[in-house]
N, C-alpha and C positions, 0 to 999 in steps of 0.2 A: 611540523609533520612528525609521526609517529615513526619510530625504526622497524618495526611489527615483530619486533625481539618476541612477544610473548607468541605469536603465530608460527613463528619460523622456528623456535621450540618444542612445539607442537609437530610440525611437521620431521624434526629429529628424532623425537620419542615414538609419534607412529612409524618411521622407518626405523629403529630399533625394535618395538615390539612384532612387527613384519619380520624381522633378520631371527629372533627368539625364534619363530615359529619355523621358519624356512628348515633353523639349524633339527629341531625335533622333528622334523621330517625326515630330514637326510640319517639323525641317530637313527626312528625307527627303522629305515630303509637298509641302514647298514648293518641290521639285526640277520639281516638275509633268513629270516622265517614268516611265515604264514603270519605269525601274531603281528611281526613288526610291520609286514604290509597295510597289514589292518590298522592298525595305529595312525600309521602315515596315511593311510586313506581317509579317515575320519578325521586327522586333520588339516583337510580341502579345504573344507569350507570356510574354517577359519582363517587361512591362509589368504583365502580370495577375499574374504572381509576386510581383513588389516592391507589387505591389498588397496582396495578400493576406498579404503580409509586415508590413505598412505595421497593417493593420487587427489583424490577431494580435497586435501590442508593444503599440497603442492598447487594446485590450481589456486585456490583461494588464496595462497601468499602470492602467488604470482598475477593475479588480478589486484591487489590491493595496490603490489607496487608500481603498477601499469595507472592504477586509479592517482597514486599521491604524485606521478612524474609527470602525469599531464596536466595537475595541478599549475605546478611549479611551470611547463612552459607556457600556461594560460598569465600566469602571472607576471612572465617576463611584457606580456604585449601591454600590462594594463599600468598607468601611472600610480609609482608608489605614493606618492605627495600630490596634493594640489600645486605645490611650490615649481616642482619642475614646468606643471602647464602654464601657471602664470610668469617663472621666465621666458619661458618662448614667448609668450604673448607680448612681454612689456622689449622681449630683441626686437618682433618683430613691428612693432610700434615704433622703437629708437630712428631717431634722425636719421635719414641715411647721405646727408649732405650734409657741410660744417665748414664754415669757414676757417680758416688758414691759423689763423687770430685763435681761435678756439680749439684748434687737433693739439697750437702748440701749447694750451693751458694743462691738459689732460698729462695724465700718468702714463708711464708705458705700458702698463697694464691696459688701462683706456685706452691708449692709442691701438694695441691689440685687439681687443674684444671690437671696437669701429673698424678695421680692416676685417678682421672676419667675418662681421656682419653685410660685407658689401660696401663699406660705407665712402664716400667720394668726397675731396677737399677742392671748397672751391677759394679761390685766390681774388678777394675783394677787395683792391688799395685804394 
């Protein structure tokens, strides 16, 4: 999966170039003349652009990450390995009855993995 470093960069630099503008607003405005109003009015527009620039990268990172997270929980449900399905298959296949004679040949490991499968000893003298 991608970290979307290069998107979420993007989304840094158009809120920086947004902040650039905000500030030569507030300069012109702090001109307190007729010119610097004009200044600051004419740049709205571009204001509202880097604005709408700014919210379109944010969405778009935040949709990506929403995209690669449901990935990852799609992938939790699906078997990594064929290996895993054909253990379960060859447990649930296993004996689940053993004589006496036979739990005592087994490892404790064996005798393990036969108790937690269910498994029942029968006593055949």
């Amino acid at each position: 999966m991608s970290d979307f470093k290069a998107v979420y960069d993007r989304v840094l630099q158009a809120q920086a170039d947004r902040d650039v503008i905000m500030n030569e607003i507030e300069t012109a405005m702090a001109e307190g003349t007729p010119e610097g109003d004009e200044k600051a009015l004419a740049l709205r527009e571009t204001l509202d652009g880097a604005q709408k620039k700014v919210v379109d990268l944010e969405t778009m990172y935040t949709n990506m990450q929403a995209v690669a997270k449901a990935g990852k929980i799609a992938a939790q449900f699906v078997p990594v390995s064929s290996t895993t399905t054909e253990t379960a298959i060859q447990e649930e296949q296993a004996e689940k009855v053993m004589a006496l004679a036979a739990y005592n040949q087994l490892s404790p490991r064996e005798r393990l993995a036969f108790a937690k499968r269910g498994g029942k000893i029968e006593d055949k003298e």
